[in-house]
N, C-alpha and C positions, 0 to 999 in steps of 0.2 A: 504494500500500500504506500502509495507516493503523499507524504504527509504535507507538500507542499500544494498538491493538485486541490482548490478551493473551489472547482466549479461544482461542484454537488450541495453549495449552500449560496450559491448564484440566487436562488427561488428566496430565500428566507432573508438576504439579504436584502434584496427592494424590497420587501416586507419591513423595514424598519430603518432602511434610509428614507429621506425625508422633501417634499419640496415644498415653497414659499407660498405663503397665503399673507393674507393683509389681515389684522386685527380689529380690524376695525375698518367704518364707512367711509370713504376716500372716492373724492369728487376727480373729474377728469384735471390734467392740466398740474395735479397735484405731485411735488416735487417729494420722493421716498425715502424716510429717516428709517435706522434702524430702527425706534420703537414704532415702526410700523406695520413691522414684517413679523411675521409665527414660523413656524417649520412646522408642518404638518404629515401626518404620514397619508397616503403613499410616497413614495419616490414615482415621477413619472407622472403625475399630473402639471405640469410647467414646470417651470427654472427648478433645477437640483436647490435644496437651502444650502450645498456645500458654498455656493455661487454669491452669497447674500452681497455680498462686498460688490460685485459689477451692479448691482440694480441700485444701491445706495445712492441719492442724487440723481438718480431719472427721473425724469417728468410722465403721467400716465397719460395714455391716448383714451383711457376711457375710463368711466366712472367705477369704483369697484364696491360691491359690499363685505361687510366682514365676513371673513373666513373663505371667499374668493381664493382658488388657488391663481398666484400670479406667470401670467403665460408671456413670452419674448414679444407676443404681438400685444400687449397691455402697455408696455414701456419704451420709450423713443430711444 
C-alpha cells in the first residue's frame, strides 16, 4: 500500500473544503471586506474560500443576499 497515494479521500475531501459566501445582504456596486465573507461548505459552489485574499477589495456586479455563495461572475 503506497501511503503517499491520497486519491481515495479525493471524495471526503471536497466534502469539507470550503467556498465563499457573503454574511450578510450586500447591494450591487459594493466594495468586499473580509468581515464580509463566511466559508461555507461545499467546496465547489464558487470561489474556493482558500482564495478569500483575491476577492478582498472587488466591487460586486450584483446584489447579493446573505449566505449567497460568491461566484467569479459576482465580482469585477
Amino acid at each position: 500500500m503506497d501511503k503517499t497515494d491520497n486519491s481515495a479521500f479525493a471524495d471526503v475531501k471536497q466534502i469539507f473544503e470550503k467556498s465563499l459566501a457573503v454574511n450578510k445582504d450586500l447591494p450591487q456596486e459594493h466594495v468586499l471586506t473580509f468581515d464580509d465573507l463566511e466559508a461555507k461548505k461545499p467546496k465547489g459552489f464558487g470561489v474556493d474560500a482558500s482564495r478569500f485574499q483575491e476577492v478582498i477589495g472587488k466591487k460586486l456586479t450584483k446584489s447579493l443576499s446573505q449566505w449567497d455563495f460568491l461566484t467569479q461572475d459576482d465580482i469585477e
